[in-house]
C-alpha positions in Angstrom: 1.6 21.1 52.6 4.1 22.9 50.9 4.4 26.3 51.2 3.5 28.5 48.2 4.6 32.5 48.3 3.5 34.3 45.6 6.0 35.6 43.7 6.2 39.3 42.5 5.3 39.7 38.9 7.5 42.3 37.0 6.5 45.5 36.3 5.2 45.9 33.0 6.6 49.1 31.1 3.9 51.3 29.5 2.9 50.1 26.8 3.6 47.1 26.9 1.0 44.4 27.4 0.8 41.0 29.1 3.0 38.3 26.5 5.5 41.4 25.5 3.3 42.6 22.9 3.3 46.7 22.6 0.1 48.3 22.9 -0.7 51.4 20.7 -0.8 54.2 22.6 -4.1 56.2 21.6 -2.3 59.2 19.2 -2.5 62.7 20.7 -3.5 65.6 18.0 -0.4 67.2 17.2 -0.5 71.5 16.8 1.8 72.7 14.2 3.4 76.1 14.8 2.5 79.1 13.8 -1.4 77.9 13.6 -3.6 79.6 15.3 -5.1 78.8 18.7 -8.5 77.7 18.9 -9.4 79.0 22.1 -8.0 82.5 20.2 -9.3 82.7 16.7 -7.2 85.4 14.8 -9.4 88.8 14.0 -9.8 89.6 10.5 -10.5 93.5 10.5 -12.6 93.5 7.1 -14.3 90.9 7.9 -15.0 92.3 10.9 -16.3 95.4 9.7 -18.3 93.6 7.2 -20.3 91.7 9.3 -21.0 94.4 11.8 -22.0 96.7 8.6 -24.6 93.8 7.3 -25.8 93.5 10.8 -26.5 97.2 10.8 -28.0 97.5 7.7 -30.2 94.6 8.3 -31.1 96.4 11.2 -32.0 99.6 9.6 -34.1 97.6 7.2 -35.9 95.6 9.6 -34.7 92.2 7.8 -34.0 88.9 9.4 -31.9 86.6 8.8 -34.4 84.1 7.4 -36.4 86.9 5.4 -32.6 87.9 3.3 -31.5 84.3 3.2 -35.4 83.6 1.0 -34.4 87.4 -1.0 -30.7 85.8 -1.9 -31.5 82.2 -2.7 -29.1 81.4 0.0 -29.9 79.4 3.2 -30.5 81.0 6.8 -27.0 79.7 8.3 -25.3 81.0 5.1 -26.6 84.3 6.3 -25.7 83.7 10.0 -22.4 82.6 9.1 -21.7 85.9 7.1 -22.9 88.3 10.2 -21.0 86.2 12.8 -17.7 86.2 10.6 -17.5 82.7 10.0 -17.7 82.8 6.6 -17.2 85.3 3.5 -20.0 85.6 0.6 -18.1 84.6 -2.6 -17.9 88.0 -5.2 -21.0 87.3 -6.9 -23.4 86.8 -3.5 -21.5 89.9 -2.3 -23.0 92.0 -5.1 -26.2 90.9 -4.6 -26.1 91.4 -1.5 -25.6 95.3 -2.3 -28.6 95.0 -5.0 -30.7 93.3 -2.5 -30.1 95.6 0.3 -30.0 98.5 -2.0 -26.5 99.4 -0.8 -23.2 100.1 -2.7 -20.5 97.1 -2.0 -18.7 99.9 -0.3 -21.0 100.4 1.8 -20.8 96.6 3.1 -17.5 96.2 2.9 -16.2 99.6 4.6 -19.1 101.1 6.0 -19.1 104.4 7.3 -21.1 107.8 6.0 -19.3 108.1 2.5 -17.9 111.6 3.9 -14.5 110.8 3.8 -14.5 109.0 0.1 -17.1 107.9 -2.1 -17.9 104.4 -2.1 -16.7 102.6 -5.4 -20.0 101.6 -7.6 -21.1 98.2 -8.2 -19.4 98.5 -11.8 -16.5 99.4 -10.0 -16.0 96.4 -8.4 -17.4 94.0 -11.2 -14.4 95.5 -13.4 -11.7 95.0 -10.5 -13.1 91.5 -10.5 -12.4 91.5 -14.4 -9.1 92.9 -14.1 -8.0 90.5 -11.3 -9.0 87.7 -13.8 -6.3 89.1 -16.8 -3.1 88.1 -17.5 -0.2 90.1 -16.4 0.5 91.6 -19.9 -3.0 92.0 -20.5 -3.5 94.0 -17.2 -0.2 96.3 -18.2 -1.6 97.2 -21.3 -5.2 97.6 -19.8 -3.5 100.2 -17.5 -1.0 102.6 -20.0 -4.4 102.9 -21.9 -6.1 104.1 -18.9 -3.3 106.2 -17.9 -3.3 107.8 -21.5 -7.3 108.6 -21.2 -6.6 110.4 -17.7 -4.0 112.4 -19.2 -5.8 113.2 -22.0 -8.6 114.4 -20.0 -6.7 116.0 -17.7 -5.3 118.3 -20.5 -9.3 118.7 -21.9 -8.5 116.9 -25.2 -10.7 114.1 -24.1 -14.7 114.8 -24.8 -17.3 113.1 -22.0 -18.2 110.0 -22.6 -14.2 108.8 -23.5 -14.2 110.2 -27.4 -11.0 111.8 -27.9 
């Protein structure tokens, strides 16, 4: 009988599969740079104080989650998400989230006892939201009339209620 000895197969590299033919390698998720970390979210200060404000109110008011989410038309996670600070109500839920909660915007949004400034009204912010939306020359203009009307009033030539 002859004698057989098993000869030692050659090491495949990796990769490579039986026949020469390359395996894909499963693809690893790449991070880009300056991304941030999941295991370390990045803190967004007014959002922060937002969500800890609502919470408080809420709080105040005796209101759950589930019993605002029925008052704004909104669902219970949209709720949840806005008081853990995953999300950010869109302008319009914002202000009726001060209506609902009988609140000014301010109030949400900064917090605090209104000591130190008083908290803009809600017409405040709907014409900020206004002028955001205007063209460049249009918001220029919109502000050397407003300019003119303080300065008028400042010198008493303007009567209350904007009549010159």
């Amino acid at each position: 009988m002859p004698s057989q000895t098993k000869q030692a197969k050659p090491a495949r590299a990796p990769g490579a599969a039986a026949g020469g033919r390359a395996i894909k390698e499963a693809a690893q998720p790449m991070m880009l740079s300056g991304w941030p970390d999941e295991a370390e979210p990045r803190s967004d200060p007014s959002r922060d104080r937002f969500r800890h404000n609502l919470s408080r109110i809420m709080a105040e008011r005796k209101l759950t989650q589930a019993g605002l989410a029925r008052t704004m038309h909104v669902s219970r996670v949209a709720v949840h998400a806005w008081i853990w600070g995953t999300c950010f109500p869109e302008t319009s839920r914002l202000i009726r989230l001060a209506q609902t909660l009988n609140v000014p915007i301010g109030m949400l949004l900064e917090g605090g006892d209104g000591a130190s400034a008083p908290a803009p009204s809600n017409e405040e912010f709907l014409l900020l939201e206004a002028f955001r939306k205007l063209p460049n020359t249009a918001r220029l203009t919109l502000l050397a009339d407003a300019y003119e009307l303080t300065n008028q009033a400042s010198l008493g030539k303007l009567q209350p209620g904007g009549a010159p």
